[in-house]
C-alpha angles and dihedrals in degrees: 000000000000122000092007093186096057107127080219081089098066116081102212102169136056110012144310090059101197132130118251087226097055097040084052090060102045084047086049098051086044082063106034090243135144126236131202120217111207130188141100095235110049122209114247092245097059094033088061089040090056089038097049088042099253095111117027115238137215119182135195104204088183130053119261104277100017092272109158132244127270121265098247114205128181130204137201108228100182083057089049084056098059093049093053090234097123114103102204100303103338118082124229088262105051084052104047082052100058089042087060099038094057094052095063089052098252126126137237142216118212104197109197103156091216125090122201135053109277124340094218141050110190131181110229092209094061124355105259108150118187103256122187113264080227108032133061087224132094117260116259114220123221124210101198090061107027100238151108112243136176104238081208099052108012091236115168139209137164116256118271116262094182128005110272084217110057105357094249122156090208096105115156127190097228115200133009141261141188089272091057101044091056095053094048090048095065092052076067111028090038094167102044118103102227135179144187130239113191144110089279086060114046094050095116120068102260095027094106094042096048096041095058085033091064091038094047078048096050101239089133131050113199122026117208114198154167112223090302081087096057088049103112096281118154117208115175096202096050108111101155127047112186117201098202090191134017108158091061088069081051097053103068118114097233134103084244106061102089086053098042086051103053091047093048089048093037096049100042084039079061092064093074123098099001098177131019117328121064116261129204140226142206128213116183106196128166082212110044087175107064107130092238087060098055091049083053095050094047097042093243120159090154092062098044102049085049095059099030088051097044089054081045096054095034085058101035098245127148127318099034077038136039111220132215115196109200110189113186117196135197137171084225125056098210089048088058109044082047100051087038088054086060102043097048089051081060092051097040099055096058103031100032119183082009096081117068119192157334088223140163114248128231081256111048108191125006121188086005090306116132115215139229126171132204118170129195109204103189134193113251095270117127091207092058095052095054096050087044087055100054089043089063088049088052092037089052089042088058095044095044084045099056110094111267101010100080084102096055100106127221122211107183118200120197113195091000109217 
């Protein structure tokens, strides 16, 4: 398996909910089988398994070829501010390299994990920000085709003339996506040819293929992309990677960011410098100094792992724990407080300090659905896994038995991703 940390591998929605690695392994030992694991930046789940001899491990502490790593600089982009040096999102560094870079006749990759054009539209009188009729999300505008759309439900509107709150026509486009930066990029690069490679843009059946064919041909000059970019692509010409934001991978409140955050640096900073000759990268960043963006910038997986692993094991959290993630969903908010109340006495009087919630989640409601969240963190015990399972089947049965909540729905993630 390539690539074995991607989190492509993890089926999220609809059921069944499992990850493609770990389905690959269990099918293995069915089998007696080997498989082999492949990636430059480990999970932390596999990295633990190889360190602790479960797995075996082989490491190439030096590229294919010998070719060198690239030269990884960061800047600081809220110093660049108050200098003034920052020319819309791109700092005065990141620019003067891919001048240079195309005059020599190379090629360069912009990696801003956001599509779109800009996630929020904000009136400036009083507040009011365009928010989806069935999400509990702003709404993201898109340039391309002049709307505002839910990246959860696909919902559409028009763009706001006025604002619907108070009737004012001082409307701003607030962020940036991968659209926007695009388009921003040729006011200051006028005579480089540049594309986009997102989910906006692959829709169509070629689009993905065509797209890295002209790149790979050199019909376009700078590639702007979402994580499609940092997705094992090899590009001999490529000799400068920009990440426009890094600090928004680091920001997610979830255990896995930081984690998440080395791997998607680490992998499109891989693009760089593919043959020969050695490429160079550009991180922005408002905190230079984030620890995950020191270990980037040294090439230090080691130190990394060792940090990451000792918080994980300080909180409880995979691989020292295996997780449950129980969402419950209603139509009705008071439904479902009141259905999740039951549910989670169920759970509380068997497990204990090992259920967390119920919560609301960062997105509340999500189709008309309205969300809460309980997780089970338990210790690496098979005996307890299979109690806890048929606790969550007992805990659903009550719920979905009391009068008025057999509509509450359960959605039950093992291992979330």
């Amino acid at each position: 398996m390539d690539e074995e940390h991607d989190t492509s591998y993890k089926q999220n929605d609809p059921a069944p909910r499992y990850n493609g690695r770990d389905a690959a392994i269990y099918l293995a030992h069915l089998h007696g089988a080997k498989v082999l694991l492949g990636t430059a930046t480990p999970s932390l789940e596999s990295y633990h398994n190889a360190r602790s001899g479960k797995y075996g491990l082989v490491e190439m502490p030096e590229r294919f070829g010998g070719i060198q790593m690239p030269e990884i600089v960061v800047v600081d982009a809220r110093q660049e501010l108050k200098e003034r040096k920052m020319q819309s999102h791109f700092t005065s560094v990141l620019l003067e390299s891919l001048k240079e870079a195309l005059a020599k006749g190379e090629q360069a990759i912009l990696f801003q994990n956001r599509r779109g054009y800009s996630p929020t539209l904000r009136c400036n009188t009083c507040g009011w920000h365009s928010e989806c009729i069935n999400c509990d999300v702003s709404l993201t505008y898109h340039k391309w085709r002049n709307n505002l759309q839910c990246h959860y439900c696909g919902y559409q509107q028009e763009l706001n003339k006025t604002c619907p709150a108070c009737g004012s026509h001082e409307l701003n486009l607030q962020g940036f996506g991968t659209e926007k930066i695009e388009d921003e990029l040729k006011i200051y690069l006028p005579d480089a040819s540049i594309g986009r490679m997102d989910y906006d843009a692959v829709r169509t059946k070629d689009a993905h293929a065509r797209i890295i064919n002209d790149f790979e041909e050199r019909r376009m000059e700078v590639l702007v992309g979402t994580q499609m970019v940092t997705k094992g692509l090899d590009f001999e010409n490529v000799s400068v990677v920009g990440v426009i934001s890094a600090d928004q991978l680091l920001q997610f409140p979830d255990f896995r960011s930081g984690e998440r955050g080395f791997q998607l640096i680490t992998q499109v900073a891989g693009r760089a410098g593919r043959r020969g000759k050695r490429g160079k990268v550009i991180v922005q960043a408002m905190n230079p100094a984030h620890p995950v963006i020191r270990e980037v910038i040294d090439s230090d997986f080691q130190a990394f792992y060792e940090r990451e692993i000792m918080e994980r094991k300080a909180f409880e959290y995979p691989p020292f724990t295996r997780l449950i993630n129980i969402t419950l969903k209603h139509k009705k908010p008071d439904v479902l407080n009141r259905g999740a109340k039951i549910f989670a006495q169920v759970l509380r009087a068997k497990l204990g300090k090992r259920m967390l919630g119920p919560t609301v989640p960062p997105v509340s409601r999500v189709r008309e659905y309205y969300l809460l969240d309980i997780m089970i963190k338990m210790e690496r015990n098979p005996a307890i896994w299979k109690a806890t399972k048929e606790l969550v089947w007992e805990a659903t049965r009550v719920m979905q038995q009391e009068e008025g909540f057999s509509t509450v729905r359960v959605n039950v993630d093992v291992d979330p991703g």
